[in-house]
C-alpha positions in Angstrom: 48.7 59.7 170.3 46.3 62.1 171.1 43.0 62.7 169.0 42.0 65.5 166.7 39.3 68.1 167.2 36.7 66.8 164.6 35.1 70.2 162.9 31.5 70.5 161.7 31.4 71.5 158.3 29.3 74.2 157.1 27.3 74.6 154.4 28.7 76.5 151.3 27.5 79.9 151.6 28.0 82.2 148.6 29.4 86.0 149.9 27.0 88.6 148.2 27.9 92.3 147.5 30.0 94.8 149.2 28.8 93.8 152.7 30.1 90.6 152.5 27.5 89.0 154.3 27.0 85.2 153.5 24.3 84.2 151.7 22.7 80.3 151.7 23.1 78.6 148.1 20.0 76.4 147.2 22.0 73.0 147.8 21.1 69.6 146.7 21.9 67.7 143.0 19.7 67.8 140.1 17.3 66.2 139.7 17.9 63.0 136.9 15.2 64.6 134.5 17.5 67.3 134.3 20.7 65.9 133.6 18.5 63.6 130.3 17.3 66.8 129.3 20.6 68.5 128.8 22.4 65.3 127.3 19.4 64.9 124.8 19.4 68.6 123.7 23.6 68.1 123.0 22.8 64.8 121.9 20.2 66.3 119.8 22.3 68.9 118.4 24.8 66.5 117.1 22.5 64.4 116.2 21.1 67.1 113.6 24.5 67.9 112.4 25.3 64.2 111.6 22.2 63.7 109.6 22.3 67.0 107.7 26.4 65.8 106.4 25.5 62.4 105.4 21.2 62.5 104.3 20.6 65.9 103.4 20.7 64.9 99.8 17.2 62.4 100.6 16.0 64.7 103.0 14.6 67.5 101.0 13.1 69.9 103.9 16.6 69.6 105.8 18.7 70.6 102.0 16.5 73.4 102.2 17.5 74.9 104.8 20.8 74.5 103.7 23.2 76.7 106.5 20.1 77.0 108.6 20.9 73.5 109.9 24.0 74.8 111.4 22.4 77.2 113.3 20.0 74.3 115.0 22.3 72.1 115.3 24.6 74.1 117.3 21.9 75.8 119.0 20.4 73.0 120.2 24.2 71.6 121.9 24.3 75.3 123.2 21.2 74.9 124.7 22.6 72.1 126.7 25.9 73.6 127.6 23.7 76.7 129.3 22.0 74.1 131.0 25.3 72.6 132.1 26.3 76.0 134.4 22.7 75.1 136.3 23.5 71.4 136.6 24.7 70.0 140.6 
């Protein structure tokens, strides 16, 4: 049985514009720093979200803020999920 032509694989090269002349992606995963970051700010977020529904009544800066805490708490896990679209 004869053998197969073994290709080289290129790298991934994005196609830019109306030229359509490739253009080299920065390759390479993220670094691990990145990745705890953008758990702990989702993390965070729910984290915030938990404790304002069940000790908000003891907490009496957080009852406060009353629908302010929604707004952190969900920012903070949509800071996360932007970070997710940079993540490799």
């Amino acid at each position: 049985m004869p053998k197969s032509k073994v290709r080289k694989k290129t790298d991934y090269s994005a196609v830019s514009g109306n030229n359509r002349t490739p253009v080299k992606v920065k390759g390479g995963p993220s670094p691990v720093w990145y990745v705890v970051i953008m758990l702990g700010f989702m993390l965070a977020g729910l984290a915030w979200l938990l404790v304002y529904y069940l000790a908000s009544d003891h907490i009496t800066w957080m009852a406060d803020l009353n629908a302010w805490n929604f707004l952190i708490g969900f920012g903070l896990m949509v800071i996360g999920l932007v970070m997710t679209m940079r993540w490799r």
